[in-house]
Structures are given as structure tokens and as C-alpha cells.
MISEKE-970353 format. One record per residue (C-alpha): residue in three letters; x, y, z. Coordinates in pm, whole numbers, plus 50000, padded with zeros to 5 digits. Example, Ala and Ser with C-alpha at 12.3 -4.5 7.8 and 13.67 -1.06 7.14 Angstrom:
BEGIN
ALA512304955050780SER513674989450714
END
This chain:
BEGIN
UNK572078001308882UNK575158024708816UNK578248014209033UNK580408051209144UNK583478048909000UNK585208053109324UNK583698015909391UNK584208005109012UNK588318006709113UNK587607987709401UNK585307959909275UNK587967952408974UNK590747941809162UNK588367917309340UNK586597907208993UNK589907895208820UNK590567876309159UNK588047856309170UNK587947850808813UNK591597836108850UNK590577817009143UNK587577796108928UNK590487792308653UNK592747776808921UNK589687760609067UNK588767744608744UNK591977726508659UNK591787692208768UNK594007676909046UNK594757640808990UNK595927631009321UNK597877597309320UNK599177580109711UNK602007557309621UNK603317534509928UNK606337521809886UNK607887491110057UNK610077460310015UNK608797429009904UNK609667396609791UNK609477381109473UNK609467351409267UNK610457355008927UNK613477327308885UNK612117298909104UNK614477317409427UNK612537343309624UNK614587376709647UNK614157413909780UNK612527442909545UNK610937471509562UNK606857475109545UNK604667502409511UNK600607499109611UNK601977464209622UNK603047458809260UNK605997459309027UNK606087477308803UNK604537508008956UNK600877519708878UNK600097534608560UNK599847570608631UNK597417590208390UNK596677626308307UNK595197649308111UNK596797678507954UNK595627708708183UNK595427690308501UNK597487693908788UNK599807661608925UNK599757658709305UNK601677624209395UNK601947620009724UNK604617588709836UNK604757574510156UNK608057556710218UNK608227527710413UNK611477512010318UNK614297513010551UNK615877536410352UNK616087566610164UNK614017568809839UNK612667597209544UNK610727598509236UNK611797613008888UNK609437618008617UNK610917614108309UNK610687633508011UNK607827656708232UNK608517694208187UNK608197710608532UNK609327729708810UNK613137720808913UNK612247715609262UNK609857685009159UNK612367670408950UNK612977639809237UNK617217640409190UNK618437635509523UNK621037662109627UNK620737683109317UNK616917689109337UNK615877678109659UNK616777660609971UNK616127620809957UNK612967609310135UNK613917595110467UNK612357562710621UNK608647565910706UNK608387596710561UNK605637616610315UNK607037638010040UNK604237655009814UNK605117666709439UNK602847686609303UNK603427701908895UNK601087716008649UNK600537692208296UNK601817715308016UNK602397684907769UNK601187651007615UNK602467618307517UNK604497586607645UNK606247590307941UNK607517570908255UNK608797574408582UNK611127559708867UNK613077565109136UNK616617580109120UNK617997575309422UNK620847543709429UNK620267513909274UNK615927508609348UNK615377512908976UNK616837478408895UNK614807461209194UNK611087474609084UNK610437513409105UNK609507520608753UNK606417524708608UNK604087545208315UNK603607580508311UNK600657585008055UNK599727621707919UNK597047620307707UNK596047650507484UNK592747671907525UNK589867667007296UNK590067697407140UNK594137695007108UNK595137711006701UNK597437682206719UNK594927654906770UNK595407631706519UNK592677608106377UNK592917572006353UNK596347575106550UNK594907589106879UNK591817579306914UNK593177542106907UNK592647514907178UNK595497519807389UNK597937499507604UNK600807509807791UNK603767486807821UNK606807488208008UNK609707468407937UNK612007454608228UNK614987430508327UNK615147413708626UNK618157395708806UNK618727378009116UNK621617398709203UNK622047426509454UNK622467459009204UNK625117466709420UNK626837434409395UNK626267438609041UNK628097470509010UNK630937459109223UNK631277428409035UNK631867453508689UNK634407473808864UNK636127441308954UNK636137434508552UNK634867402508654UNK633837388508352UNK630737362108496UNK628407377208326UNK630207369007976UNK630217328808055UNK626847330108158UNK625497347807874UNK627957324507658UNK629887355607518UNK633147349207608UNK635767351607332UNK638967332207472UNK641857324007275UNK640117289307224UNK637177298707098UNK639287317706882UNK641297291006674UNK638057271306702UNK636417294806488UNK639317307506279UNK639727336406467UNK643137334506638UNK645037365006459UNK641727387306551UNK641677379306930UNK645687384006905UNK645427420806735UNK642537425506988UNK644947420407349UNK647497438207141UNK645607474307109UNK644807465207476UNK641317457007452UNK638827439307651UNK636697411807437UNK633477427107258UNK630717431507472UNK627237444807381UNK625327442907772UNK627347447608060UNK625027424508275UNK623687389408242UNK620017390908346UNK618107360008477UNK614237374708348UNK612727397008065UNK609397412708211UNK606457435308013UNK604507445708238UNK605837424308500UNK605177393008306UNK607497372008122UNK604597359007912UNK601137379307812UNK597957370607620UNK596627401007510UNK592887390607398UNK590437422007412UNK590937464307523UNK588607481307704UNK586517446907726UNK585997443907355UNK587397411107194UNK590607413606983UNK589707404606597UNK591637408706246UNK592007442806124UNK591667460606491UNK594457485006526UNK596077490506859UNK598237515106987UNK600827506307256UNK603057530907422UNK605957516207508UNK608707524707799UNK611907507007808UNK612247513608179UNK614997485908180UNK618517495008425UNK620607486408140UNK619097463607860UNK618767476307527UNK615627458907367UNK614777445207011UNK610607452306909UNK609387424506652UNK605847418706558UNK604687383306409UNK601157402506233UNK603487425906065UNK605077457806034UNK605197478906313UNK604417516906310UNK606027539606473UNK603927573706526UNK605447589706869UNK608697585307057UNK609947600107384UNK606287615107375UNK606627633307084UNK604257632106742UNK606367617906486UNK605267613806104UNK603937576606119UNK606507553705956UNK606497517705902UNK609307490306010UNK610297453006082UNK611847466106374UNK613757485706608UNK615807489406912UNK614427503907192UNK617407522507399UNK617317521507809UNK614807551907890UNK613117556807559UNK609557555007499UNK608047550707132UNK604287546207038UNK604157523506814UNK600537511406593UNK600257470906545UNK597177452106349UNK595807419106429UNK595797401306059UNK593957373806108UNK590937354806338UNK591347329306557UNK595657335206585UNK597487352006830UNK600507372706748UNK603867376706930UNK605117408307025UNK608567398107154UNK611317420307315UNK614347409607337UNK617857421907456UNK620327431907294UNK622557403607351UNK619947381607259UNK619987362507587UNK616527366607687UNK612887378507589UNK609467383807709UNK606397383907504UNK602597394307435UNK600487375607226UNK598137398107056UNK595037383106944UNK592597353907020UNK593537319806914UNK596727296706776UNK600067314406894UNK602217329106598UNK606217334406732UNK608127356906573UNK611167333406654UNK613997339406811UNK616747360706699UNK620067344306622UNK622967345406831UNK625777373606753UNK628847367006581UNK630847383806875UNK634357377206686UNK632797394306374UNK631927428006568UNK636157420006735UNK637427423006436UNK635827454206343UNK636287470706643UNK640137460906583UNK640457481406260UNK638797511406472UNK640697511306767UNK644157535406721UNK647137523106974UNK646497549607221UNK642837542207277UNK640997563607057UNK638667555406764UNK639307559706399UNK636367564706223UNK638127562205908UNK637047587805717UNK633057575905792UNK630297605705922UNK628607580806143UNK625297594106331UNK621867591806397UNK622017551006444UNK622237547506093UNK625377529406038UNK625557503706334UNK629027498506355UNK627977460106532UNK626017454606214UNK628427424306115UNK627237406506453UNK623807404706335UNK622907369406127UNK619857382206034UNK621707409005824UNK622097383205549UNK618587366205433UNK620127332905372UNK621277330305736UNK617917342505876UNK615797316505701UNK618557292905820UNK618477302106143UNK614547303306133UNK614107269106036UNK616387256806310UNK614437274506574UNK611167256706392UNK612837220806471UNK613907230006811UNK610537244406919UNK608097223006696UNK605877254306674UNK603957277806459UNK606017310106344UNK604707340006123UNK606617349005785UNK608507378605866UNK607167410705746UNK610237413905486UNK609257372705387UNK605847386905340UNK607157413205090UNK608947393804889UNK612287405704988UNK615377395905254UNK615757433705395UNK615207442205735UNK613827477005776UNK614817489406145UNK614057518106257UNK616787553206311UNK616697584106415UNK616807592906033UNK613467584806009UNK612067600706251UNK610037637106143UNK608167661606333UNK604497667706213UNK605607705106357UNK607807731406300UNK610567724806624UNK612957755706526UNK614187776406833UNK613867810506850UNK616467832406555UNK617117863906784UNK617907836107088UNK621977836007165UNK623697802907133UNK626157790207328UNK628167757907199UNK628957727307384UNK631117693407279UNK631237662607480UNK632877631507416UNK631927601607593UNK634687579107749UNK635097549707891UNK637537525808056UNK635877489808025UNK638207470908263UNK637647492808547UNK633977502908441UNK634317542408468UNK632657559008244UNK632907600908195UNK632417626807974UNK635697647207822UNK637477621508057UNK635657633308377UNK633197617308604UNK630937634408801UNK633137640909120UNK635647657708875UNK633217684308740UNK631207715908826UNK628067724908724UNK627717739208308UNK625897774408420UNK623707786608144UNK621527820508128UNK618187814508091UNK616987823907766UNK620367805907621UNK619877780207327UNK622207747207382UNK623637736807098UNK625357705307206UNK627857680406973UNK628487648807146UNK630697622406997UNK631267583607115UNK634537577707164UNK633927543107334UNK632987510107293UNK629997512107458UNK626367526207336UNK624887549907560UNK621377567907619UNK622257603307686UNK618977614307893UNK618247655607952UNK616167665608233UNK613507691708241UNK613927696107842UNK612977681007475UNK615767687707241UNK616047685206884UNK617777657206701UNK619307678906409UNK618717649806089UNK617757658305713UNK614257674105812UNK615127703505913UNK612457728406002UNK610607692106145UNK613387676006301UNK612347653106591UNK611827665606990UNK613407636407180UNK614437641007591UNK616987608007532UNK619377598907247UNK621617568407164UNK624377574107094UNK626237545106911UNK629887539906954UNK632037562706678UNK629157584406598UNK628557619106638UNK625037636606702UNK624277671806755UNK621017682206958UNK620037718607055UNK617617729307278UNK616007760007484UNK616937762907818UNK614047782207949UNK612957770008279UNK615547777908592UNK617127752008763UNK619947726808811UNK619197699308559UNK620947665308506UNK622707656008208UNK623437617308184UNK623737579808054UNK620657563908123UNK622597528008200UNK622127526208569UNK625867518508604UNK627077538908388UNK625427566008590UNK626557554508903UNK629897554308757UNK630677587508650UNK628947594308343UNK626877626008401UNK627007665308425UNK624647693508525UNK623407723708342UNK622717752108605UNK620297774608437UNK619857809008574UNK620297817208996UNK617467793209064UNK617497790509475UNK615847759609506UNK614147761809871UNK614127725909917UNK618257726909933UNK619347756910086UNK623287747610125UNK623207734809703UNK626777733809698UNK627327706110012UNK624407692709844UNK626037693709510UNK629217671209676UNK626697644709772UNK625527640809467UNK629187638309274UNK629997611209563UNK627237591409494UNK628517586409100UNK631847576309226UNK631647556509557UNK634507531709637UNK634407493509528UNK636287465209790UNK636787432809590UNK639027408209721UNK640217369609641UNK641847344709895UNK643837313809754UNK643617279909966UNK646387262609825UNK648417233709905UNK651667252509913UNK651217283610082UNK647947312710084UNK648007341609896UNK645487367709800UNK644577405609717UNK642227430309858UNK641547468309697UNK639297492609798UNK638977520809434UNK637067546009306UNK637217562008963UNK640527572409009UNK641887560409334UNK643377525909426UNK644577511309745UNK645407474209741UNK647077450109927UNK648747417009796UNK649937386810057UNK651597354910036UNK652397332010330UNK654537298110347UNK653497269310555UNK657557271110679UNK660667295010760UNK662137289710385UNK658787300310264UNK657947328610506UNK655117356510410UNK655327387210258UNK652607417610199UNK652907442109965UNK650767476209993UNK650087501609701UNK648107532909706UNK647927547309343UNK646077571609077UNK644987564908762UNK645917589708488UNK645017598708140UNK641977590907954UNK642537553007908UNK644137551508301UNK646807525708167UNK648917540708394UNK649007549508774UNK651987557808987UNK651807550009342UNK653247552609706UNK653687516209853UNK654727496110158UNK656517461810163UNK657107439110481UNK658327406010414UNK659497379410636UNK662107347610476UNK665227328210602UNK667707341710405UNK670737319010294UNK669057294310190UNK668047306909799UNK670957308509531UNK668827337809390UNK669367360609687UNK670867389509449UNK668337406009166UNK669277414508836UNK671097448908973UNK673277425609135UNK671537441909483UNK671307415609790UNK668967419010073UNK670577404410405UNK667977406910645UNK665617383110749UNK663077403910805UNK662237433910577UNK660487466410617UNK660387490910309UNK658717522210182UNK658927526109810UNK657487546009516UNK656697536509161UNK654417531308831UNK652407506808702UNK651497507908285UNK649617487508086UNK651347472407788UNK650127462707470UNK648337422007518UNK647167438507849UNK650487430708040UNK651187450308319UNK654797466908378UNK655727480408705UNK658757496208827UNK659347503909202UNK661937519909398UNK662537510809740UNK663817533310041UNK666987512810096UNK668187520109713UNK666577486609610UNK665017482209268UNK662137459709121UNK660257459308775UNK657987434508723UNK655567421608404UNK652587403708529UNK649297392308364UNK646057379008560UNK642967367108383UNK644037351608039UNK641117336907871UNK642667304207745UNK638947288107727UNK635527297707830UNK636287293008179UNK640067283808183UNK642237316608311UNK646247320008309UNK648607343408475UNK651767346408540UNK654537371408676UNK658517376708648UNK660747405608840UNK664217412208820UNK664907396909185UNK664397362709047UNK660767358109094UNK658227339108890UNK655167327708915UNK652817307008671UNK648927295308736UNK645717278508573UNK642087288908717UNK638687272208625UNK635497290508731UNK633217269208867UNK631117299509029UNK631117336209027UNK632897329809401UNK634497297209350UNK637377286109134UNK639507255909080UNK643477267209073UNK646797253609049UNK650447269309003UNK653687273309032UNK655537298809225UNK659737301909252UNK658947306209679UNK656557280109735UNK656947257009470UNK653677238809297UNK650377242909489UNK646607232609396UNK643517243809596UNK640397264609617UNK640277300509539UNK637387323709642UNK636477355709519UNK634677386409623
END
């Protein structure tokens, strides 16, 4: 039958409807409900509070299909506010789950739905990014896995029994606690993990001259994790016996492929395989040209594929991670039958990676490289920490751990070669199966960051700002990001984009690797690039939960995206800078026999308001408080000059030492006194401070607290120029709880308890 024409205009319109309609129709919604709630758990033999969602930590497993359609629906029942980030996913910026710069938090008892469209593949996670709920649970696999008919379907790689792991710490600390406890510069974590380096330890080892030339540049002892963490967990289990996938019996020669998250707060992990080398053939879920290893190290956020085989019947082979520091692991034993360790990894030589860092570190705080291109993890700078660096110390240490444990261990992969070297995996290595350039005719704007840090007062910034100190990077859309960013602290970080893949510029070129998160290794310089096609405010930051939470982030604004979910984006905006620089109280109370005395301070990033206090059992002692409120300036913040407040109350007449150096006297018995003044931080981390008071008055003052004369044996002491001096001793018996004795010019000698907070 012939249709008029007048009707064939109508009837078109309506045709290509509908025939978008059974398009949208036909893509598949995966709809996931997540619940979450608190819980309690049981990992250390003491129950504490996490987070669980469905009723398990980690998370579920969340799996898709390229093509299909995400709809994740989360029902919050915590007493607070919660949101969900998927990392690594490319969508919309309103489904991005950053509170305050993509959408409001979810409030208690609410139901927040995200809904995005599947445009990619591969390895990812997810986890919430709101406060500190990543560290106590919410993390979990996000698993993409390519269509049938994908071009880049690659056989005997992706057709592979699969597993998805995700690596996590656990501790029995609040992360809050946690984070206060690093602004503090409490160092409790060090003695637990048994890395302090104190001036004992020191001679002991033959080390005394390094540790001296360390204080002197005004350093803090090496470090490689900020935190000391009580569990390892894959999976949510310590230990795992992997024996069959997909119901079919692990035997030798199966091949398995395991995509791996580290969705750790803050631990850096070690991958080692007992049945041999490991192959890498995807990371941050991108194809990369397989390539075989002994190991790697998996950086907070990143996700690699890796390919294992089970050698042999009837044995079971250890997949162990391990943390950086080496303090604990968590492992699955591949396989059916007698376990095979991989052993443990030897302790660090901590005043080996000192002494290094010493002939680094210029006077003012910056890094010499020396003349030395560092980048793309291929010169680790710690590399003299490592033992197993040098054969002959490996098989030492290996037989060691064979006494100690009385148990079976595989030859190492290199052992099984023939040879001593350790191949671990860099970013070197790593090559695109695809052509990754970025469009020619695309205009390019330029960006340099260097990373900074100030380890005693744990801030951490880019270019010297935090957060709360920067506006948003705008960017047109359409704009390629070509983006240098060099390490100039002591610290490693994982430098995570969100929304984007960019390329790691190496030596291959036209197939250099997509990645969403790169490590950046202290002195070395990478440069990634990237299109920034998709509108939206995206975050820019360190990975290490408390790193984040301390400053070290920025935002890219892309386009004039007006995301309906935050209408008022710049109050929102504020929010969000507060939240990466929140103030810190610590405070410490002295029961002694002569007197009390004690600090409190409330600081941020910049800002510091403390108050000292000392008070006498009698009238020749008296009391005596002494208020500051200062800011920190300059990268390194070794100095801060500050308003204060003095009120004192002592008999005088009694003291021969009544007049200061100035030859100044103070008459009255009781004294009130504004004052202004600096502190700065000398070289062997003495601090000088000068302070004029109202009444003409002067004062300067060196003092010292926390000298690490053994592993748990502090010293102090202060002099000023009105006569005063003070000298004490503190053992740590707890991260609250110390042991202290000393002498003060007021009060004379006094012993007692002091607690900490």
C-alpha cells in the first residue's frame, strides 16, 4: 500500500522514535541496592565499629558489562552522612559521589540513586568519599568486563578464570584519632612498627654521624607508612585457600587471572607469587602488553590484572601482600595441597634510606636530585632499604625465616632462573596494545605541580597550598592537559584523576600507558596529559586518605557545567576546602611531684592557637599560663610569628634571678602581659623564639621537646634569657601514658605521670 507523502513526514519522526526507544530499551540496567550500616567487627581479638554494606566488608563485587547501564541505589542507615565514588569509571560529573564538589552528602536514612551509562572495560573499584568511612570498610570491586565481540578481546588473557581481589588494612583506631595523632607528630606508630631511629639505635648500628646530619638539615627520621596497622585483609581475610573457580578444581598448569584493587587508606603493598612469575596484562583497567615479573608494588588506589599459574599438583601457592613497611601481610594460597610461602620479606635498613635522604635534602628544605632524571618508579630512591636488593642477604634472610617458621617455602622465581635479580615491576614497562595519542589540532594548555609536604605537622599541598588555599584550575572543554608534576617530598604519593585516563608519557610513545592514578616517588618527575572532554568539576588528589584530608588536592573545572544537584557550587565549593583542612586539639597534662604543667593547641594547616601552664604546689612556686596564636609561613612552615598573652602569678623577692639577661626586673607579684613575637626552627630541630612584651619586656628562648635518645626514651629541655631552664626524661609506656621526670629552675626536680591526647 502507498503511504501519501503528506503522512510519510509524519510517520518518520515517529519511526526514528521508537527505533531509539528499543535502542534505549535494549541496553541492560544492572540495578544494584546497597544498605549501608555500622557494624562490629572482630579482626584483632577486640570488637570495634566499621562500616558494612549488604552486611559485609569489603563491599559486594559489583559487575557489568560494557553497554549496560549502572543504577546503584544506596540506602543509608548510618547516623551520618555518607557517598559513593567510583573510581577510575568515566561518567557524568553529577554521579561522581564527591561530597560538596559533585553532590550533596547522603543524609541519615536516606536513598540516593546513581545512575551512568558503561562506556568502558577493565579493573576498577569503588568507595565512599565522604570523611574517613574508607578506612573502616566502604570499599569494594567495580568489575567491567568487555563484550564478546570487543576488537580488543584478547585470547588466552580474557577469557581466563577470573578472581577479583581487593587488598585492605585494618586498625583498631578511630581514623580520626589516627589523623589527629599525625598532626600531633606523635611518633607511636614508629615504636610499634619498630622503626624508630633514635640516637641509640644510632651508635648501636654505627650510625651516629647520619642521625646527627639528619636533625641538622631539620629532618624528621625516615619513614615509609605513616600508620601502624594492626591487620592485612584480601578480601576481608587475613588468610585464603584458593582451591577451584567457577567450581572446577585448581590443578598444575591452570592459569588464573586476578584483578587486583589496592583499596587500602594508606598502605602501599608488595605482590609476590611462590608458583612463579607474575604477569602483569592490565592496570588501572587498562590493556597493557603482558609482561612478566618477581614483583611489584601496588600503590594506594591502583588496580593491576595480573596472570598467575599453578606449577605443580597436590601444593598450594602463596600469594602474599605485604606493606610497604613490611609490618604485616595477608595471603591466598593458590592451589590444592602442601602450602608453599613465599617467605617473608626482610626488614628495611631504615638508617640506610637516612643517609640517603641526607645527601638529598638542601638546608632550606628542598631536594637535590643531583644531577639524576628520576621518573616513572624506576630509580627507587629507598632502594638501599631493601635487603633483598643484594642476593646474598636474601638467601640469608630466607633461611632464617625457614628456622623460625619450620615450613615449606618455594625457590624464588629469580632462584629458579639461575640468577639473584629481582625483576619488579615500573611504569617503564608498562605499553599500550593501542595507539593512546590525543588529538594534533587539540590546544594544550600546560600545568606544573610540585608536591609538598611538612612531615612534623602532617600537611601536605601542592605548589605549597592545601585545598582551603586554592580555587578551582578552569579548563575549556576540548583542552588537552599536559601536566608535569615533580616530588619535592619525602613522601610517595598516588596522584588519583577523576572522571579521566591519562597518559603516562615513557619510551613507547604512540602506546604509552592509560592510567587514572600515578605514584609518584619522592625526587621524581612524571609528566601525564590527558583530554578533558566531559564537563564538570573534577578532583585532582593523593590517594593516602590523610594526605587527602590534609590538604593535598585541587580541582579542574571543565567548561560552565551547572551541576543541578549543587545549585550554590561556590558555598559548596568552601565545604569541601574545609573538610581537607579541619582543626586538630591535642593536648598533654603532667602529674608531677613538683608542680603540673601541660599544653593544649587547637591547628589547622596553617593556624595555631596553644596554650602552655605550669602551677606550684606553693607561693614561691606560683602558676603561670602562657597563650600564643600564630601562622605558619613558607613552604617548610619553620617559622610562625604570633600574637600572645602571658598571666603569671609568683612571690617575688625571693629568687636571686629576678632580672633577665637585659638587665629588665619585673616587680609585681602578679603579671598580666600582651606580647608579640616569632618562633623558627633551627637546624637539630631546636626551636628559637623571641617575644616582646607590652611593658618593654624581652624574652628569647631555645627549647627542644621529643629527643629520641632510645626507642622509647624522649629528652627536652628549654633556656630564656630571664634565667629559666628546664631539663626532662620521658618513657612511653602507651600512646596516652608516659613515665617522666625533670628538672625545672621554678619547681625544682619532679617525677610523675604524664598523659597525652
Amino acid at each position: 500500500m502507498d503511504i501519501p507523502k503528506v503522512f510519510q513526514k509524519k510517520l518518520l519522526p515517529i519511526a526514528l522514535g521508537l527505533m531509539v526507544t528499543t535502542s534505549v530499551f535494549a541496553q541492560k540496567v544492572v540495578r544494584y541496592n546497597l544498605v549501608v550500616k555500622d557494624t562490629i567487627v572482630n579482626y584483632t581479638g577486640k570488637e570495634k565499629r566499621a562500616i558494612a554494606v549488604n552486611g559485609q566488608i569489603p563491599m559486594p563485587t559489583l559487575t557489568f558489562t560494557e553497554g549496560d547501564t549502572a543504577e546503584i541505589v544506596v540506602h543509608n542507615q548510618l547516623k551520618e552522612n555518607t557517598s559513593l565514588h567510583w573510581h577510575g569509571i568515566f561518567l557524568p560529573n553529577k554521579e561522581d559521589g564527591v561530597p560538596f564538589l559533585t553532590q550533596k552528602p547522603i543524609p541519615p536514612g536516606a536513598t540516593y540513586t546513581y545512575r551512568f551509562p558503561i562506556i568502558q572495560n577493565g579493573s576498577h573499584w569503588y568507595h565512599s568519599h565522604f570523611g574517613m568511612q574508607e578506612q573502616i570498610g566502604m570499599y569494594g570491586s567495580f568489575i567491567i568486563h568487555k563484550k564478546a565481540e570487543d576488537k580488543t578481546w584478547r585470547k588466552g588473557i580474557d577469557d581466563l578464570p577470573e578472581v577479583p581481589i581487593i587488598l585492605s588494612e585494618w586498625t583498631n583506631l578511630n581514623p580520626h584519632n589516627i589523623q589527629r595523632m599525625l598532626h600531633a607528630g606523635s611518633d607511636w606508630f614508629a615504636i610499634k612498627k619498630g622503626a624508630t631511629q633514635s640516637y641509640s639505635e644510632a651508635v648501636r648500628s654505627g650510625n651516629f654521624k647520619t642521625k646527627l646530619t639528619n636533625e641538622w638539615k631539620r629532618m624528621e627520621a625516615m619513614d615509609v607508612s605513616d600508620v601502624a596497622y594492626d591487620k592485612v585483609l584480601m578480601n576481608g581475610q587475613h588468610l585464603t585457600d584458593l582451591k577451584s573457580v567457577d567450581g572446577k578444581p585448581l590443578k598444575a598448569g591452570d592459569r588464573l587471572r586476578l584483578r587486583i584493587a589496592n583499596g587500602g587508606a594508606s598502605s602501599y603493598f608488595w605482590l609476590r607469587y611462590a608458583g612463579g612469575k607474575i604477569t602483569v596484562v592490565a592496570s588501572n583497567g587498562r590493556d597493557v602488553e603482558p609482561h612478566e615479573v618477581d614483583r611489584l608494588i601496588i600503590a594506594v588506589s591502583e588496580t593491576y590484572d595480573v596472570v598467575l599459574t599453578v606449577p605443580e599438583d597436590n601444593k598450594a601457592f602463596e600469594l602474599m601482600a605485604t606493606t610497604e613497611d613490611r609490618t604485616q601481610s595477608a595471603g591466598y594460597f593458590i592451589g590444592n595441597g602442601e602450602k608453599q610461602f613465599v617467605g617473608e620479606m626482610p626488614h628495611l635498613k631504615y638508617f640506610e634510606g637516612m643517609k640517603m635522604m641526607n645527601g638529598m635534602m638542601k638546608m632550606n628544605g628542598d631536594l637535590d636530585d643531583m644531577g639524576m632524571s628520576m621518573s616513572l618508579n624506576q630509580m627507587d630512591m629507598n632502594a638501599v632499604m631493601y635487603p633483598e636488593i643484594s642476593g646474598e642477604e636474601q638467601k640469608k634472610h630466607k633461611k632464617e625465616t625457614h628456622e623460625n617458621h619450620q615450613h615449606e617455602m618455594a625457590p624464588s622465581p629469580s632462584e629458579r632462573a639461575g640468577s639473584d635479580a629481582i625483576v619488579t615491576l615500573n611504569y617503564a614497562m608498562l605499553k599500550s596494545p593501542h595507539n593512546t595519542t590525543l588529538p594534533s589540532d587539540a590546544p594544550v594548555k600546560e600545568l606544573k605541580f610540585t608536591l609538598t609536604g611538612n612531615m612534623s605537622r602532617y600537611v601536605w599541598s601542592m605548589d605549597g597550598k592545601v585545598l582551603d588555599e586554592s580555587d578551582k584550575i578552569p579548563v575549556k572543554k576540548g583542552e588537552i592537559l599536559k601536566i608535569t608534576l615533580y616530588n619535592n617530598s619525602m613522601m610517595r604519593h598516588p596522584i588519583h584523576l577523576h572522571g579521566f585516563d591519562f597518559r603516562v608519557l615513557n619510551q613507547h610513545g604512540e602506546n604509552s600507558p592509560l592510567k587514572n592514578v600515578i605514584d609518584i616517588m619522592p625526587m621524581e618527575t612524571d609528566t601525564i596529559e590527558f583530554l578533558a572532554n566531559t564537563e564538570g568539576d573534577w578532583f585532582f588528589h593523593c590517594h593516602i586518605l590523610y594526605h587527602m584530608m590534609a590538604g593535598m588536592n585541587k580541582v579542574f573545572a571543565v567548561g560552565d557545567y551547572q551541576n543541578p544537584y549543587l545549585p550554590d557550587k561556590k558555598m559548596a565549593y568552601k565545604m569541601l576546602q574545609r573538610e581537607s583542612n579541619m582543626p586538630h586539639f591535642m593536648a598533654q597534662n603532667d602529674f608531677a611531684t613538683n608542680g603540673n604543667d601541660g599544653s593544649a593547641m587547637l591547628m589547622n594547616a596553617r593556624w595555631s592557637l596553644g596554650t602552655e601552664w605550669r602551677l606550684g604546689y606553693n607561693d614561691m612556686h606560683g602558676y603561670e599560663t602562657e597563650t600564643h596564636l600564630g601562622r605558619y609561613i613558607g613552604k617548610m612552615q619553620w617559622f610562625m610569628p604570633f600574637i600572645g598573652f602571658d598571666w603569671r602569678y609568683r612571690k617575688m623577692g625571693i629568687d636571686e634571678h629576678e632580672k633577665n639577661l637585659f638587665g629588665q626586673k619585673n616587680e609585681k607579684d602578679n603579671r598580666a602581659s600582651l606580647s608579640i613575637g616569632f618562633m623558627y626552627t633551627l637546624p637539630m630541630l631546636v626551636n628559637f623564639q623571641a617575644e616582646v612584651y607590652h611593658d618593654g619586656i624581652v624574652r628569647l628562648s631555645l627549647m627542644r621537646e621529643d629527643i629520641p635518645v632510645s626507642k622509647r626514651l624522649r629528652g627536652g629541655f628549654m633556656v630564656n634569657t630571664d634565667f629559666e631552664y628546664m631539663a626532662d626524661l620521658r618513657f612511653i609506656l602507651t600512646r596516652h601514658l608516659s613515665i617522666r621526670t625533670h628538672y625545672d629552675s621554678d619547681m625544682g626536680f619532679g617525677a610523675g605521670l604524664t598523659l597525652n591526647y
